[in-house]
Every structure is written in C-alpha cells, then in structure tokens.
N, C-alpha and C positions, 0 to 999 in steps of 0.2 A: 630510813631515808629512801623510800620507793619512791613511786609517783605523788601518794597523797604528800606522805610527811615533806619531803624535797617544798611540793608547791607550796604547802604550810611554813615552811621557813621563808621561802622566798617571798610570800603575801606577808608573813609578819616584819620581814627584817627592812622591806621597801615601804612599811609604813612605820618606822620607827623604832621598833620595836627591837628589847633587846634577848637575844633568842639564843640556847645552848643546842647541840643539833649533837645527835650521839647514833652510831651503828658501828656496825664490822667490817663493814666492807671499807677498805682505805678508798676508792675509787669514788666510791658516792661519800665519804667524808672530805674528799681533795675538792670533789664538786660544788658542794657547799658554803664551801673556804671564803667563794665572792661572797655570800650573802652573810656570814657572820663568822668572825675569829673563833667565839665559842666551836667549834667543831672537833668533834672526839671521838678515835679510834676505842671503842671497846669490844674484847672480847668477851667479857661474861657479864651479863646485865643480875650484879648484883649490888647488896647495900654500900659495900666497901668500892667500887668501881662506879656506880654513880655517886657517890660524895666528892670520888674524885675530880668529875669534872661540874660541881657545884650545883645539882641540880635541888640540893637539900635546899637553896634561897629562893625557888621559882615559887611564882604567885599561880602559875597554871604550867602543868604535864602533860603531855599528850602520847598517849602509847597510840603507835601508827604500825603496829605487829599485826597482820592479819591471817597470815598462813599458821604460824606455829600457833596455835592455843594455850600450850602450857606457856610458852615463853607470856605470850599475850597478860595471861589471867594472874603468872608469879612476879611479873614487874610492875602489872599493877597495885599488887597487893603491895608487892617493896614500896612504889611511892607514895602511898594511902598511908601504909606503916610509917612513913617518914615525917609525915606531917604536911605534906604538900595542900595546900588550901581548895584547890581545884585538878581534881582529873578528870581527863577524857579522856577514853579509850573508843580506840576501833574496833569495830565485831565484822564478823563475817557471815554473820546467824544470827537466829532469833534465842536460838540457845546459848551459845556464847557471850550474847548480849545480858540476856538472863544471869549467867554468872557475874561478869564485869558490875553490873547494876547491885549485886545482893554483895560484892565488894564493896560497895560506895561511890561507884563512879560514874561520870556521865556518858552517857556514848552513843556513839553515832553508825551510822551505816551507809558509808559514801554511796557504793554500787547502789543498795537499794532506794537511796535517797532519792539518785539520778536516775534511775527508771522508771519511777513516779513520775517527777518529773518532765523527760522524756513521755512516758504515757498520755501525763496530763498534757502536753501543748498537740498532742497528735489528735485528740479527743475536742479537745476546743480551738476552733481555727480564730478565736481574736486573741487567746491570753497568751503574751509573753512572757509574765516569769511573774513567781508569785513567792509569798514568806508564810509559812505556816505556823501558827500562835498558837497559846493553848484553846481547849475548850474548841474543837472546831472550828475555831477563827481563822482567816486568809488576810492577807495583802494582796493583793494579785493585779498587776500593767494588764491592760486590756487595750486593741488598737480601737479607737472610733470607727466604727459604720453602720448601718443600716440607719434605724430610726432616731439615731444621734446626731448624726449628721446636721449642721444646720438646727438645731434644737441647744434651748437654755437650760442650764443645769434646775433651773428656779423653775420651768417647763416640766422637766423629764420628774421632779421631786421625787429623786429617787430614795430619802431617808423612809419618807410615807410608802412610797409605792410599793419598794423592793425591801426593804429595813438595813440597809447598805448606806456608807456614804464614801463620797469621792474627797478622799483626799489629796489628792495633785495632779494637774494636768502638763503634761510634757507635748513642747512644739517646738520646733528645730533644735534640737538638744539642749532646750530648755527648761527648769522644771517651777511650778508655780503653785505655789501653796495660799496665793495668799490671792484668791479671784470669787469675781464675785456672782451672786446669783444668774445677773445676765447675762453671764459668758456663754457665746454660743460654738457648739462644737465643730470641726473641720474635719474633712477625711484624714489630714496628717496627723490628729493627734492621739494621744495616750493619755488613758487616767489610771490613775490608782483608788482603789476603793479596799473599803475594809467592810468584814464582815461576817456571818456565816458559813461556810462552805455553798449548803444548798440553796441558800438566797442569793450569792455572787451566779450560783450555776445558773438560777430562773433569770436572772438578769441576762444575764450572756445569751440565753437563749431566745430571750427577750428579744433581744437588739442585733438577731443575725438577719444580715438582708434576708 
C-alpha cells in the first residue's frame, strides 16, 4: 500500500469494484479502511497469511512490492502457486521484470511507464495522452492546429494519406465518435487516431503550424 497500490485501490473500489488491500503497516491499512473493508494487517506475506484474508478467490492480484525483490519475486510465485487466474506484478527493472515474467506474471513498470510518457509529450507539442497497443500500435489525443484547422476530415484523407485513422473528435468536453466526412476541424478540438507509431509521428509533424 505505497503510492501506486493505495491509488490502485482507491481507482478500483470508486469504480465498483470489490477489492482485498493487505500490507504491514497498520497506518496505511487504517488508510484504506474508506475505500474497502477488505483491509489486512499482515506480517508475513505467506501461503497461510494470504488465505487468511481471502485472496485465494480474487479474479486478479496485484503485487505492488517494489523495493524488496525477494519479497516481490516470492509472493508472486505464492499467488501464481495459488491458482490466482491473473497476476501483475510491479518491477522496478528490466531485470526484475525478467524474473516476475519467467514466473507467469504480467507486469508493469509505473516509473518507467511515466517517463516515456512524460518524454513523449515534451517531444511533441500537440499530443496529450496516448494508449500503447501491441505491434507498434498507438491511440494517441492530439490538439487540432496548423493545417487542420478549418479542413474536412474527407479533405485531410488521412486513412490514404498518412495510413492512420481518426477515431473521435472531442469539443467542449465532448467526445464524438459517430461524425462525418464533412466535419470540419476548430482550433478547440482533439482527435483520436489510431495507428502506427511512425505514421501517427509523420502525421503530427505533418500538421505542426
């Protein structure tokens, strides 16, 4: 229950969701307490001390241990051994990661996820936030300007031009999936396109004033 897992409970349990939240520290367990009753003092993260507070029936795990590795790498192995249908673990390396993965698990790497991230909007001044897919693939909000401006998406044909397509345009926090060829674009708005990495990039640089 650090920073990630904490927000992880709290994004899961404010969407419904029914969430079991386990550490050591009684403080960040009393923390918790609003976002889900499940909350549990443990001191030793093993087979007999996680049954105890049920996590043998979760549909998804989430080991959110980033500093200690061995704790990291032997409680994932515990709920993989357990039967748990979905884990993710957090890594703090490429190496770490490496292990977790040759366990069976899925995982992630917040810090270096958000420095990409971070990188990539410093690097391109239209894109606001993007979803990365397999295969090289993007989603990526893009703000309208330069030669978009005032131009028809049926104009720009950007499937032919760029091999991209724009799936939704957002105008006053609005989002619209369902527009048509003639729609012409404003300096207020945002689209969404999908696509290859390198062809979203040509495009963006495309279309910088």
């Amino acid at each position: 229950l650090g920073r990630f897992g904490t927000a992880l409970v709290k994004t899961l349990a404010e969407a419904g969701q029914e969430v079991i939240a386990v550490d050591k520290d009684e403080q960040k367990v009393k923390a918790v307490r609003k976002y889900t009753e499940y909350a549990f003092l443990v001191g030793t993260l093993n087979e007999e001390s996680l049954q105890e507070t049920g996590v043998q029936s979760c549909d998804t795990v989430t080991i959110c241990i980033g500093e200690q590795l061995d704790v990291s790498i032997l409680t994932t192995m515990q709920v993989i051994k357990m039967g748990i249908p979905h884990v993710i673990s957090k890594a703090n390396s490429q190496e770490h990661g490496e292990v977790l993965k040759q366990l069976g698990a899925t995982v992630v790497y917040p810090e270096a996820d958000m420095a990409v991230r971070i990188g990539k909007r410093l690097i391109s001044r239209s894109m606001l936030d993007y979803i990365s897919l397999d295969d090289d693939v993007e989603v990526r909000r893009i703000q309208v300007g330069g030669k978009l401006i005032g131009a028809s998406i049926q104009e720009l044909d950007v499937r032919r031009v760029y091999g991209i397509n724009i799936i939704a345009v957002e105008r006053d926090h609005q989002t619209n999936v369902e527009f048509s060829p003639q729609y012409r674009f404003a300096a207020e708005d945002i689209i969404a396109v999908i696509g290859k990495v390198d062809k979203i990039d040509h495009f963006e640089q495309d279309i910088r004033p």
